[in-house]
N, C-alpha and C positions, 0 to 999 in steps of 0.2 A: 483411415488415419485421422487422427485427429488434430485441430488445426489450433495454433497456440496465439492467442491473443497478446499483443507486446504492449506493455504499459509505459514504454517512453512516453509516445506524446498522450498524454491525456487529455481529453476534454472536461469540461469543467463541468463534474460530476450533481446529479439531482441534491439537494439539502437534504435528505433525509439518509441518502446513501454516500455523505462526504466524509472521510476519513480528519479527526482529529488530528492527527500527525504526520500524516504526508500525505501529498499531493493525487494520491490512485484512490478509486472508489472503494468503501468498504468490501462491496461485493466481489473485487478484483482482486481480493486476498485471500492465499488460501491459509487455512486455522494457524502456522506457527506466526505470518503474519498478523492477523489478527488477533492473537495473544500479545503480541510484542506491542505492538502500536494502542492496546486497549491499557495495557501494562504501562508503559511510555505516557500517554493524557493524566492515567490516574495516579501516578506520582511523581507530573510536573516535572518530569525530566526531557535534559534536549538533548537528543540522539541522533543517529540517521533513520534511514530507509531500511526496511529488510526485505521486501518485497521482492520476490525470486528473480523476476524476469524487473529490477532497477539498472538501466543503462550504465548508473555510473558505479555498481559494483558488480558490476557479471562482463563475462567480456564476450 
């Protein structure tokens, strides 16, 4: 089984793997997030979180 890492609390991820647009390491996303939030920086829009396992949109 495999074991699911929860990106509530984050720690304050390396500079080089910090997310433009929310608060979870890039490497903590998986590719529709990482469309979304690369998509999100590069045309200056403010949006949320899409990030699967974000506390405050999954329940």
């Amino acid at each position: 089984m495999t074991s699911v890492q929860s990106l509530g609390d984050v720690a304050e991820p390396a500079a080089d793997d910090r997310c433009p647009v929310c608060p979870h390491p890039l490497s903590a996303h998986d590719t529709i997030a990482r469309r979304f939030c690369t998509a999100t920086a590069a045309g200056h829009f403010s949006r949320g979180c899409t990030c699967a396992t974000n506390p405050e949109t999954t329940e």
